[in-house]
ROSE-760060 format. One record per residue: z, x, y of N, C-alpha, C in turn; residue in three letters. Coordinates in Angstrom, 3 decimals, decimal comma. Atoms other than C-alpha are relative to their C-alpha. Last residue first. Layout:
BEGIN
      n.zz      n.xx      n.yy     ca.zz     ca.xx     ca.yy      c.zz      c.xx      c.yy  type
         Z         X         Y         Z         X         Y         Z         X         Y   ALA
...
***
This chain:
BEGIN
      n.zz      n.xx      n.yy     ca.zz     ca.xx     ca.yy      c.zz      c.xx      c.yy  type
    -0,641     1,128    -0,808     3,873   127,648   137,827    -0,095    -1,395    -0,520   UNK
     0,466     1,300    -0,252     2,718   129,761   135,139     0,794    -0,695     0,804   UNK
    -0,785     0,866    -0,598     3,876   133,877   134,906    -0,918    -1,642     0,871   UNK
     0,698     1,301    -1,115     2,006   136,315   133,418     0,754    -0,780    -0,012   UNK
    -1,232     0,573    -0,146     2,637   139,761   131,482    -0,275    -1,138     0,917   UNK
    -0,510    -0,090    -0,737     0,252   142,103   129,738     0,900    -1,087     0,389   UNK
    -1,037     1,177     0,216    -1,834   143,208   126,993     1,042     0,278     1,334   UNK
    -1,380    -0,019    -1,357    -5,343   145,192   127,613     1,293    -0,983    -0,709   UNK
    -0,914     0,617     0,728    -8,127   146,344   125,090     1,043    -0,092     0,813   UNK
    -1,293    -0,047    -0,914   -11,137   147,039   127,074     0,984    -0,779    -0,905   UNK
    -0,847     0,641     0,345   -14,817   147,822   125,973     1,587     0,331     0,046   UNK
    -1,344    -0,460     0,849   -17,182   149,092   127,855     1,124    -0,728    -0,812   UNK
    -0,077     1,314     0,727   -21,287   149,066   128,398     1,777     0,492    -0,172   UNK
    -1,190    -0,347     0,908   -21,586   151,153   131,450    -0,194    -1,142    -0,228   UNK
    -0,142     1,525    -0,037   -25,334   151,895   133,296     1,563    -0,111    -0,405   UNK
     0,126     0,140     1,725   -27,039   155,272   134,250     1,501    -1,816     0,612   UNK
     0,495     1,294     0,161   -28,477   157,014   137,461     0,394    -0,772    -1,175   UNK
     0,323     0,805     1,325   -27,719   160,064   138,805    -0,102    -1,162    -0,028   UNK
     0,476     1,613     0,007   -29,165   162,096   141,781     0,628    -0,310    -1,549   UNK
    -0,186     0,332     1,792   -27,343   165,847   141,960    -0,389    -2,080     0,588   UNK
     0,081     1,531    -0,371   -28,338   167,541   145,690     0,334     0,186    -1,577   UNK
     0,313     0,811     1,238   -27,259   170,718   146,405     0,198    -0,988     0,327   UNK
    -0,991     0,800     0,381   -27,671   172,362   149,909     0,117    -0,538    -1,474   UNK
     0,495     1,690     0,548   -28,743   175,383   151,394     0,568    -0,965    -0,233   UNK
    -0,485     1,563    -0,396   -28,523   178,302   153,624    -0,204    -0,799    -0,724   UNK
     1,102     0,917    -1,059   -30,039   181,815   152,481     1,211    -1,119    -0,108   UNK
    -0,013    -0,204    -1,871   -27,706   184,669   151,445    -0,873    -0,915     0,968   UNK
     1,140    -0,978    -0,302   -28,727   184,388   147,797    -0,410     0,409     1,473   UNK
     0,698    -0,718     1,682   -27,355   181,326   147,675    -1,137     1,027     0,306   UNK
     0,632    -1,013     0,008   -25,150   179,525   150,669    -0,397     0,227    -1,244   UNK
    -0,935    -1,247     0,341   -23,462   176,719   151,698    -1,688     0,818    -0,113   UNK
     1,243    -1,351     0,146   -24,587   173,288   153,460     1,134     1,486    -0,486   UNK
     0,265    -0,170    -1,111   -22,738   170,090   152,554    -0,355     1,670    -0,316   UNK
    -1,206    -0,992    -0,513   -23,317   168,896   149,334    -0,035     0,323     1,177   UNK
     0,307    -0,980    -0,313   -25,053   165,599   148,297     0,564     1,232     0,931   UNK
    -0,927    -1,587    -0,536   -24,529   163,820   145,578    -0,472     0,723     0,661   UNK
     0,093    -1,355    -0,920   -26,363   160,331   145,517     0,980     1,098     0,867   UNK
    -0,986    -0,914    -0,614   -25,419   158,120   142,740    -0,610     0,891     0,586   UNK
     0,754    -0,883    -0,698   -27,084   155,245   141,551     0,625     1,093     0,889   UNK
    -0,702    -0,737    -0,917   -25,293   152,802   139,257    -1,216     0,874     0,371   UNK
     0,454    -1,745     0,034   -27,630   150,826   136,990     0,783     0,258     1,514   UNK
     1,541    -0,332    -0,169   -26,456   146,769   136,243     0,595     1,849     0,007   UNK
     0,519     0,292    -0,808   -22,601   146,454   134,113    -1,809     0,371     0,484   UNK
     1,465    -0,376    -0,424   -22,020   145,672   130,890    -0,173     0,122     1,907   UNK
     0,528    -0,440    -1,001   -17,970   144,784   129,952    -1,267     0,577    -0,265   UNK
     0,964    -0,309     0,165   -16,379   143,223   126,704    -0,734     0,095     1,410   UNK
     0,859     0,061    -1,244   -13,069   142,590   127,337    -0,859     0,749    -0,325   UNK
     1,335    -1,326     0,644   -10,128   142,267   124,799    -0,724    -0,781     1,217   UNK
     1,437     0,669    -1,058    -6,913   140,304   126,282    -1,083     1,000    -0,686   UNK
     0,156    -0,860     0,946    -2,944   140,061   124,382    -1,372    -0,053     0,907   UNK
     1,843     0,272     0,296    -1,195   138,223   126,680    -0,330     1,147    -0,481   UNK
     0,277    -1,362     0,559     3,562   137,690   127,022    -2,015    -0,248    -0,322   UNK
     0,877    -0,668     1,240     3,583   135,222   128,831     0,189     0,840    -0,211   UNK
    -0,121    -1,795    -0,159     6,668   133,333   131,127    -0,227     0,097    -1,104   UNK
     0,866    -1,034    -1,028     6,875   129,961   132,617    -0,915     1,090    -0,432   UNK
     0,786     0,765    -0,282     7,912   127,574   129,711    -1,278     0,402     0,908   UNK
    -0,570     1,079    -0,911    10,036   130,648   128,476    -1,592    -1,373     0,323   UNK
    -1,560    -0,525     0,295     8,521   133,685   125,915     0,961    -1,494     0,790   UNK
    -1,245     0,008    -1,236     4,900   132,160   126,185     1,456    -0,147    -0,567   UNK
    -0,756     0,267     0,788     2,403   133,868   123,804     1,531    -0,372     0,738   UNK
    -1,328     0,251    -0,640    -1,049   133,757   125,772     1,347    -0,306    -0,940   UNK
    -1,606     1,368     0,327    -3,369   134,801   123,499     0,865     0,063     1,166   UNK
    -1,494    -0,447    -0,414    -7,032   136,782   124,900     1,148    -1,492    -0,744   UNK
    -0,614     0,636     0,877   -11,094   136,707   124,938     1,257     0,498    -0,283   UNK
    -1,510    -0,164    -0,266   -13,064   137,833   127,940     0,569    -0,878    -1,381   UNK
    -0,016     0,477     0,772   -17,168   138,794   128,405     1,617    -0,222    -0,352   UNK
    -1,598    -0,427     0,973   -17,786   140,739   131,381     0,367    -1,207    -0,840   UNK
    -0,327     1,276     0,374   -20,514   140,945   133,801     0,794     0,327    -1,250   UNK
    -0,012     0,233     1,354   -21,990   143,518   136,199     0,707    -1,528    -0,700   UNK
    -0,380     1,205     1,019   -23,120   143,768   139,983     0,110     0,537    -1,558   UNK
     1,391     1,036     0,728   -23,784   146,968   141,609     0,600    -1,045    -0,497   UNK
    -0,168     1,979     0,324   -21,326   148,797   144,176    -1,091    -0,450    -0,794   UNK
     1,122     0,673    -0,262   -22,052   152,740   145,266     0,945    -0,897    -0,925   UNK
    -0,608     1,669     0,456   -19,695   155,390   146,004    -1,100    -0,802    -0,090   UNK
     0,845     1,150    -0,151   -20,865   159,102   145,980     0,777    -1,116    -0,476   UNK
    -0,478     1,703     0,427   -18,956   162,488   145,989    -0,739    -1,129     0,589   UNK
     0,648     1,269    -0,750   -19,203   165,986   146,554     0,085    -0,660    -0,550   UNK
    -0,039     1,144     0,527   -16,419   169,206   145,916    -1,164    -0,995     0,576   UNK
    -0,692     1,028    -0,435   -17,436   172,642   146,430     0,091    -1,338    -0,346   UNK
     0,405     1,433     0,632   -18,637   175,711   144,563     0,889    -1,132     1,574   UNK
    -1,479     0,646     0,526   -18,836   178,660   146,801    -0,321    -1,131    -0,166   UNK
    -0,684    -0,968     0,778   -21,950   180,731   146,128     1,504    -0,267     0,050   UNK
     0,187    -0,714    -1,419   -24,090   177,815   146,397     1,365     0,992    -0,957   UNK
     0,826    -0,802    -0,708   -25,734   176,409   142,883     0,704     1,078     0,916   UNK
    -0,325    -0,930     0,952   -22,996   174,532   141,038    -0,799     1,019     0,147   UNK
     1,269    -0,363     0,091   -21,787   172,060   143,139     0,407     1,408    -1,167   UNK
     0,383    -1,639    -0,176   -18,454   170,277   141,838    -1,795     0,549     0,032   UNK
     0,598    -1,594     1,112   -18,412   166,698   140,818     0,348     1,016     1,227   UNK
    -0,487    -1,228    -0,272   -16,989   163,141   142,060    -0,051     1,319    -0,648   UNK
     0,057    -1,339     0,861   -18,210   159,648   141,451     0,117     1,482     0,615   UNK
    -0,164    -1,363    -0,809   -17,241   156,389   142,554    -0,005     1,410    -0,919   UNK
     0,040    -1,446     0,643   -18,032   153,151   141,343     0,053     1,251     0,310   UNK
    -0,053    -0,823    -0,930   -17,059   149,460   142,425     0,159     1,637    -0,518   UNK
    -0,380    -1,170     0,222   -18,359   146,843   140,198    -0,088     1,583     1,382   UNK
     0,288    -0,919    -0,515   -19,042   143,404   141,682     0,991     1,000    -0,540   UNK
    -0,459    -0,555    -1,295   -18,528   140,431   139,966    -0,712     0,904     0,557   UNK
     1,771    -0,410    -0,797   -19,770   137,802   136,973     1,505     0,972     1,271   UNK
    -0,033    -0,624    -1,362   -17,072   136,810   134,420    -1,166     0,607     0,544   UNK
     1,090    -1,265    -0,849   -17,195   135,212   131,122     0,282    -0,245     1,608   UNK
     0,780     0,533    -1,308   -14,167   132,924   129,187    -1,361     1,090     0,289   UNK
     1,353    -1,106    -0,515   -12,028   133,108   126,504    -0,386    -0,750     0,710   UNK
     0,985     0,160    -0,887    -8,720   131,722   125,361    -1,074     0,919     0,166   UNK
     1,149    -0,993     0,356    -5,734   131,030   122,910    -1,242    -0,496     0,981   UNK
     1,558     0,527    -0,680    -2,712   129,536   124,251    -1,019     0,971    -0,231   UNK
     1,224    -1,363    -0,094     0,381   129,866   122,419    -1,202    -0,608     0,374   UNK
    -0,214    -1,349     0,376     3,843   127,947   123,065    -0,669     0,959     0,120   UNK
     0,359    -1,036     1,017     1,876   124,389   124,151     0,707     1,584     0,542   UNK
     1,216    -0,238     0,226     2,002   122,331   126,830    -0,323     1,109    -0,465   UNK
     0,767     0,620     0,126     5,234   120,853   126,102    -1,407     0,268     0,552   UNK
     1,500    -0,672    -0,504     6,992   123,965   125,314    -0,772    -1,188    -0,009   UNK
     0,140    -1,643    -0,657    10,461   123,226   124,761    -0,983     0,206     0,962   UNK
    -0,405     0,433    -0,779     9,641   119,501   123,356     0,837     1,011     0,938   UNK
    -1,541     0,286     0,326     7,412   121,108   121,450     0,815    -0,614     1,440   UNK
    -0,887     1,267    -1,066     3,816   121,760   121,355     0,690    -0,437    -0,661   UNK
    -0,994     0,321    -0,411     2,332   124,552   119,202     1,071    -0,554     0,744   UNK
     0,156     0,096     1,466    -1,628   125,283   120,327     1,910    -0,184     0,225   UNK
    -1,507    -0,707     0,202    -2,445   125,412   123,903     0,112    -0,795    -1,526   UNK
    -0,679     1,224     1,216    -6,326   125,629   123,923     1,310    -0,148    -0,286   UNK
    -1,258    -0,128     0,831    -7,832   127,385   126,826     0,021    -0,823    -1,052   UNK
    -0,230     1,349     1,072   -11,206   127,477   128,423     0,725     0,547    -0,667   UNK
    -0,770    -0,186     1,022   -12,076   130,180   131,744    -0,035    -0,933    -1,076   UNK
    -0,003     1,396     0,756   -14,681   130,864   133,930     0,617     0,075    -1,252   UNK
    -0,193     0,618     1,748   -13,627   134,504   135,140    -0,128    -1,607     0,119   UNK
    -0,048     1,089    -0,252   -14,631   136,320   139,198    -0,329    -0,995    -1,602   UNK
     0,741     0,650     0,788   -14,027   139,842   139,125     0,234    -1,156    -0,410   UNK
    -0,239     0,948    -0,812   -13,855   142,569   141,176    -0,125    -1,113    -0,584   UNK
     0,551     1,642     0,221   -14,115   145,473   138,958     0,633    -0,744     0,886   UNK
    -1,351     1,040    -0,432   -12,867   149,257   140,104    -1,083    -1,322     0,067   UNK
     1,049     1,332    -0,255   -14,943   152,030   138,770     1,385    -0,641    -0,028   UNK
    -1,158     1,379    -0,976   -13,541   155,643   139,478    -0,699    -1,019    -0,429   UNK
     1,043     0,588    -0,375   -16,337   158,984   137,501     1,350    -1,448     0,058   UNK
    -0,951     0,743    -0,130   -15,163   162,501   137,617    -0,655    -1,644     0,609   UNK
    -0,760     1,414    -0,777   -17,771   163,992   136,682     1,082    -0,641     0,193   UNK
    -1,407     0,586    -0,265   -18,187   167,695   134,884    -0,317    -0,772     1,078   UNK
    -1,096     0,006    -0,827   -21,645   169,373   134,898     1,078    -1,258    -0,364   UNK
     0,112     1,056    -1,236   -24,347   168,487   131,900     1,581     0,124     0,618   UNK
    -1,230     0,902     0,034   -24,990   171,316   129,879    -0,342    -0,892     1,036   UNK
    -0,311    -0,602    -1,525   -28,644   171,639   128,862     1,476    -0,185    -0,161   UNK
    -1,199     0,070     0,132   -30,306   171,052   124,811     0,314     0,839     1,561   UNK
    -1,124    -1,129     0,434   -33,744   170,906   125,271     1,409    -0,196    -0,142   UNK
    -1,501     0,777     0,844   -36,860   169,008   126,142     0,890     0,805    -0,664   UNK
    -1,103    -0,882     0,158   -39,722   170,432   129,142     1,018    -1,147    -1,188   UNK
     0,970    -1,081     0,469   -43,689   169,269   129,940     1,992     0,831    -0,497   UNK
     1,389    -0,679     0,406   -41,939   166,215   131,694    -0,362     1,296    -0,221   UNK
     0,909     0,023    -1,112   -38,663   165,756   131,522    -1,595     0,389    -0,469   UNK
     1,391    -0,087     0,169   -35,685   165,829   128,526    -0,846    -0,491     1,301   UNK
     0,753     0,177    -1,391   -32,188   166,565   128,360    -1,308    -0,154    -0,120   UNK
     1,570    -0,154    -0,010   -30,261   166,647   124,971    -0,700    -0,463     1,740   UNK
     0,796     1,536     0,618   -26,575   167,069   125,465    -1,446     0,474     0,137   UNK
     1,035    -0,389     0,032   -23,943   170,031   126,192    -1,054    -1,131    -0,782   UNK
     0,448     0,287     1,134   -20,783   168,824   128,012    -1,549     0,725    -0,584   UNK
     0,655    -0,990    -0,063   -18,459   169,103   130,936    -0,722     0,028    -1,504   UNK
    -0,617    -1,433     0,293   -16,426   165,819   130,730    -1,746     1,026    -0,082   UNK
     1,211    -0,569     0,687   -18,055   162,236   132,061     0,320     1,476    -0,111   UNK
     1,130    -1,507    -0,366   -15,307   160,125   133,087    -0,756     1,186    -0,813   UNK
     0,476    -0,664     1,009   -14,339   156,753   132,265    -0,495     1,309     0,574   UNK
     0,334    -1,362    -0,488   -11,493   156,406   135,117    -1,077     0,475    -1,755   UNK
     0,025    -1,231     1,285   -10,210   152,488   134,934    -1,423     1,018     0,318   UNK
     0,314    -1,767    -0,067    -9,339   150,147   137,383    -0,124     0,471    -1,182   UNK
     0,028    -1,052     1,236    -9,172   146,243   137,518     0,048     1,028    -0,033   UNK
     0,293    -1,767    -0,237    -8,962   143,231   139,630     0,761     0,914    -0,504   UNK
    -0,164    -1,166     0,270    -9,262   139,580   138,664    -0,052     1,367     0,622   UNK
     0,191    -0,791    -0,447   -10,009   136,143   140,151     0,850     1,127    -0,705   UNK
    -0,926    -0,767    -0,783    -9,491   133,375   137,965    -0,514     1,250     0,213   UNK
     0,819    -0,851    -0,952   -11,111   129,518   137,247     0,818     1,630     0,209   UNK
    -1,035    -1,126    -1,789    -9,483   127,415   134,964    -1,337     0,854     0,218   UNK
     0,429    -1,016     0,030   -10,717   124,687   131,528     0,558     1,173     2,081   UNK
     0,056     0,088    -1,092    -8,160   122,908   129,850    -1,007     1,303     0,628   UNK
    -0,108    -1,188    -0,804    -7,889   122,240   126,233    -0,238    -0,180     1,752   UNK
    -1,540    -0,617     0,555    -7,530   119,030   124,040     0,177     1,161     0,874   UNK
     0,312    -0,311     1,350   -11,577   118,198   124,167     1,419     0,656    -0,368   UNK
     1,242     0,513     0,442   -11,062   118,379   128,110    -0,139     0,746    -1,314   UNK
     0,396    -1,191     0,838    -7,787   118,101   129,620    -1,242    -0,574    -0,530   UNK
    -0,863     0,267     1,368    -7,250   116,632   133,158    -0,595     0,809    -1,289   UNK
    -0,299     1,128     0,422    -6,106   118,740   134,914    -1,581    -0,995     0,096   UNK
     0,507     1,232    -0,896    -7,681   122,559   135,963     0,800    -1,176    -0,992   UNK
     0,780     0,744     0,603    -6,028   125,685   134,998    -0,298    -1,442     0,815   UNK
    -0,845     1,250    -0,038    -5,230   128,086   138,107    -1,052    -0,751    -1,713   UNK
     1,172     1,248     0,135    -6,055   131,906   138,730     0,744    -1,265    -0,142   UNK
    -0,434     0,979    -0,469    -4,474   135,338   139,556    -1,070    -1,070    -0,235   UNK
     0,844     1,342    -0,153    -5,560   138,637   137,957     1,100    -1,259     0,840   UNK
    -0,692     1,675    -0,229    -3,822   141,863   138,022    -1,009    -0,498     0,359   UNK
    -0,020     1,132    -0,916    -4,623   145,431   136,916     0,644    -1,108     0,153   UNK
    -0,924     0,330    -0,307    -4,680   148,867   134,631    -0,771    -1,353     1,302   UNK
     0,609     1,005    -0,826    -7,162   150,550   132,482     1,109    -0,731     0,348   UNK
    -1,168     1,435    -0,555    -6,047   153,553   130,860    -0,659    -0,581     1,039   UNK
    -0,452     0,092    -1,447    -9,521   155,813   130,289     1,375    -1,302    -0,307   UNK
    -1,108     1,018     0,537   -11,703   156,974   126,912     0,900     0,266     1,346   UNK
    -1,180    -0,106     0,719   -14,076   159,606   128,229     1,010    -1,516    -0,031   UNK
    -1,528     0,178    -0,735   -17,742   159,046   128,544     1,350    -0,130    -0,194   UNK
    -1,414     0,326     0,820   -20,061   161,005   126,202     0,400    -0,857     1,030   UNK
    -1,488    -1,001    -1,016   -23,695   161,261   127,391     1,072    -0,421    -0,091   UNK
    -1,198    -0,244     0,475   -26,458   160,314   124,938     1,211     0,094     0,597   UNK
     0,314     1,407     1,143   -29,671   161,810   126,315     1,636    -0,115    -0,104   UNK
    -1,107    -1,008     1,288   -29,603   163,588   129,621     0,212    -1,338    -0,991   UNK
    -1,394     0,486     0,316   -32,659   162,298   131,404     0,784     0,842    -0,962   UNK
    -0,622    -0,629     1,224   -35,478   163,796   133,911     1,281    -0,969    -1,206   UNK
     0,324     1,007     1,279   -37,196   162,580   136,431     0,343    -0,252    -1,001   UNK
     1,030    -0,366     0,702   -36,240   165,691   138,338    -1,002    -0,763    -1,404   UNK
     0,436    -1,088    -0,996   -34,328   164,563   141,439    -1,260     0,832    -0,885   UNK
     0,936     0,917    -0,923   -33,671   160,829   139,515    -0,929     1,839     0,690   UNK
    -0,192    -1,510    -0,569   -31,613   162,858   136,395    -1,153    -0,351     1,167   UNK
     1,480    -0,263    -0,575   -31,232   159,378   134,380     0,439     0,996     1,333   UNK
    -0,063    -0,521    -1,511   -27,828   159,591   132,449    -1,129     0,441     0,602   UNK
     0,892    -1,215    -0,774   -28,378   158,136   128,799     0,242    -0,124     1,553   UNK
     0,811     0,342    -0,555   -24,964   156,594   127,190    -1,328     0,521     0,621   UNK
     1,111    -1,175    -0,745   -22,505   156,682   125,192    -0,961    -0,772     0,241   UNK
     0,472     0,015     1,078   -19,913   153,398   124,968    -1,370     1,719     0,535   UNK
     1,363     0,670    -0,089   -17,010   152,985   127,224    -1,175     0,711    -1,142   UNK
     1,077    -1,150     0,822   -13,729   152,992   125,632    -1,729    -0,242     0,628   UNK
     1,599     0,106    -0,383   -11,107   151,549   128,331    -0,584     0,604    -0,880   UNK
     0,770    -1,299     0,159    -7,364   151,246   127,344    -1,588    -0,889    -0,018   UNK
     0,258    -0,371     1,048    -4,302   149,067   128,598    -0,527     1,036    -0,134   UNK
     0,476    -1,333     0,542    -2,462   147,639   131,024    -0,628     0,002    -1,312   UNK
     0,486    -0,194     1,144    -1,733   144,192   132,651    -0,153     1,303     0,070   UNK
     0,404    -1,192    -0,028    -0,487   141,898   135,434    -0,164     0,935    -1,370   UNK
    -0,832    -1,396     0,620    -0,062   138,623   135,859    -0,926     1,267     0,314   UNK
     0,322    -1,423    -0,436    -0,636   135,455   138,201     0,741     0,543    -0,948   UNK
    -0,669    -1,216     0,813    -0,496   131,540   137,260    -0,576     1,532     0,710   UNK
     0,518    -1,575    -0,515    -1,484   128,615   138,936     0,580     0,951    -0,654   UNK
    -1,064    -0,639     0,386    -1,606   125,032   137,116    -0,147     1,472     0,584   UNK
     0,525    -1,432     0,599    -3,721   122,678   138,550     1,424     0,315    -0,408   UNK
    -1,377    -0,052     0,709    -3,868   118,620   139,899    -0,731     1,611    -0,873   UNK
    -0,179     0,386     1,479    -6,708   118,428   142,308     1,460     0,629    -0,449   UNK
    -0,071     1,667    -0,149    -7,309   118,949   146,024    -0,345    -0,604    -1,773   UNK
    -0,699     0,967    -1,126    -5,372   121,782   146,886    -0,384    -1,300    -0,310   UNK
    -1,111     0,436     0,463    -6,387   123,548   143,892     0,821    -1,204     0,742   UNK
     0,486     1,762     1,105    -9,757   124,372   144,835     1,298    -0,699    -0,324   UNK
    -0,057     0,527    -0,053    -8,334   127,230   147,622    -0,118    -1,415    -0,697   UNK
    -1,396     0,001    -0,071    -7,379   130,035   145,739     0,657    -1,692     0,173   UNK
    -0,449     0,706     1,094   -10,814   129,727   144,105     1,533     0,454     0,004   UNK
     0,369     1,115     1,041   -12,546   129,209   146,851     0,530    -0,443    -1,177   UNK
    -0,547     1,329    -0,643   -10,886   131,436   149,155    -0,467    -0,887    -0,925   UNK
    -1,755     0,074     0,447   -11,583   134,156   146,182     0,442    -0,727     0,517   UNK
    -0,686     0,572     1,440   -14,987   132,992   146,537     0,999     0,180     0,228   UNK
    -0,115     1,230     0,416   -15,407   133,550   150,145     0,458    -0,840    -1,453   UNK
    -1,310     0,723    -0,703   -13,884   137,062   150,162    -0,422    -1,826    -0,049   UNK
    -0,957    -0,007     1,251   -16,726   137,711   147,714     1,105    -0,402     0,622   UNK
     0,394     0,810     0,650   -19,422   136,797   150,480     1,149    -0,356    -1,727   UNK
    -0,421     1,266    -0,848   -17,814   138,429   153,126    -0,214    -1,369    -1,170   UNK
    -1,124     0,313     0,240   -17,640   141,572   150,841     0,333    -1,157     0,612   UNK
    -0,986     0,144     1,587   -21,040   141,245   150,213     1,217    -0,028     0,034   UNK
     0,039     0,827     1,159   -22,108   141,250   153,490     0,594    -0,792    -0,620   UNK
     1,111     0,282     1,022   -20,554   143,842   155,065    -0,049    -1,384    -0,049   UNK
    -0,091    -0,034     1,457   -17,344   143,075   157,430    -1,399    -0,078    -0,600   UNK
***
């Protein structure tokens, strides 16, 4: 096993395991929504170059989290720990943007991406249950936020555009980002949420090396290469469904 994934499999033991030796509450749901990420510049590494601006498309974002609150309460609220994972498909449509390099600036298109990111993602939480009843003794609605630190998992997928048959290539690469979280819990039973969740996402600089396998141009042998390079700020409107032990 990598690394990094040895090192993220430890957390999640960590924060499956903490519970054992304190008083918690565990909960798991699941969720949908929508992704808007924000434009952006796409650094062009093979010719120094950048495309200014670059659209990404609006994406359904879909997942499940699992986590626990902690006992006892602090300042009336409780604060939890919970592991997350996420999907959503901003992708980068066929487009015409500003490009610029040395001794050259213009209006270019920029090829069609298909662009996967899947969050891993590890939330410090703080609740407040609001409405306590002898129903709901720890509170009806729970309003919360927190921040998250993980690993973003990114995958990107184009078409060459040089050889004389196009073909498909593709790059995965992992960077760290971080994520900002604010959400209601509106519990239907003692158990059972209905959550409302916004998510403010940044991750570091993706790096993508496309490179094709060998074709042809002009009857000679070659290959395309496409280097990019660029960041995602996004924002995430999700509501979904959770269940408290």
């Amino acid at each position: 096993m990598p690394a990094h994934w040895r090192g993220w499999a430890l957390i999640a033991a960590c924060v499956l395991l903490w519970p054992l030796g304190a008083a918690a509450e565990p909960y798991g749901g699941l969720f949908v929504g929508g992704a808007f990420s924000q434009r952006n510049d796409v650094e062009q590494d093979l010719f120094a170059g950048t495309f200014e601006d670059v659209h990404f498309d609006k994406s359904v974002v879909f997942g499940g989290k699992a986590g626990y609150f902690f006992d006892p309460p602090v300042l009336g609220g409780n604060f939890g720990l919970e592991l997350e994972i996420y999907h959503f498909r901003p992708d980068i449509d066929t487009q015409t943007v500003a490009f610029s390099t040395s001794g050259f600036s213009g209006a270019v298109q920029f090829q069609r991406a298909d662009l996967q990111v899947t969050p891993v993602i590890l939330n410090a939480l703080y609740r407040y249950p609001l409405a306590r009843s002898a129903d709901f003794p720890k509170g009806r609605v729970h309003p919360y936020a927190g921040v998250g630190l993980g690993a973003f998992i990114g995958r990107v997928e184009s078409r060459t555009t040089v050889l004389d048959v196009n073909t498909s290539f593709s790059d995965t690469d992992v960077k760290p980002g971080f994520q900002a979280t604010a959400g209601t819990k509106l519990f239907l039973t003692p158990h059972l949420a209905l959550f409302g969740e916004y998510k403010f996402v940044r991750t570091a600089d993706f790096d993508f090396n496309l490179i094709s396998k060998p074709g042809t141009r002009l009857g000679n042998t070659t290959i395309e290469i496409r280097q990019l390079q660029f960041h995602l700020t996004t924002h995430i409107l999700e509501a979904g469904l959770a269940y408290h032990w």
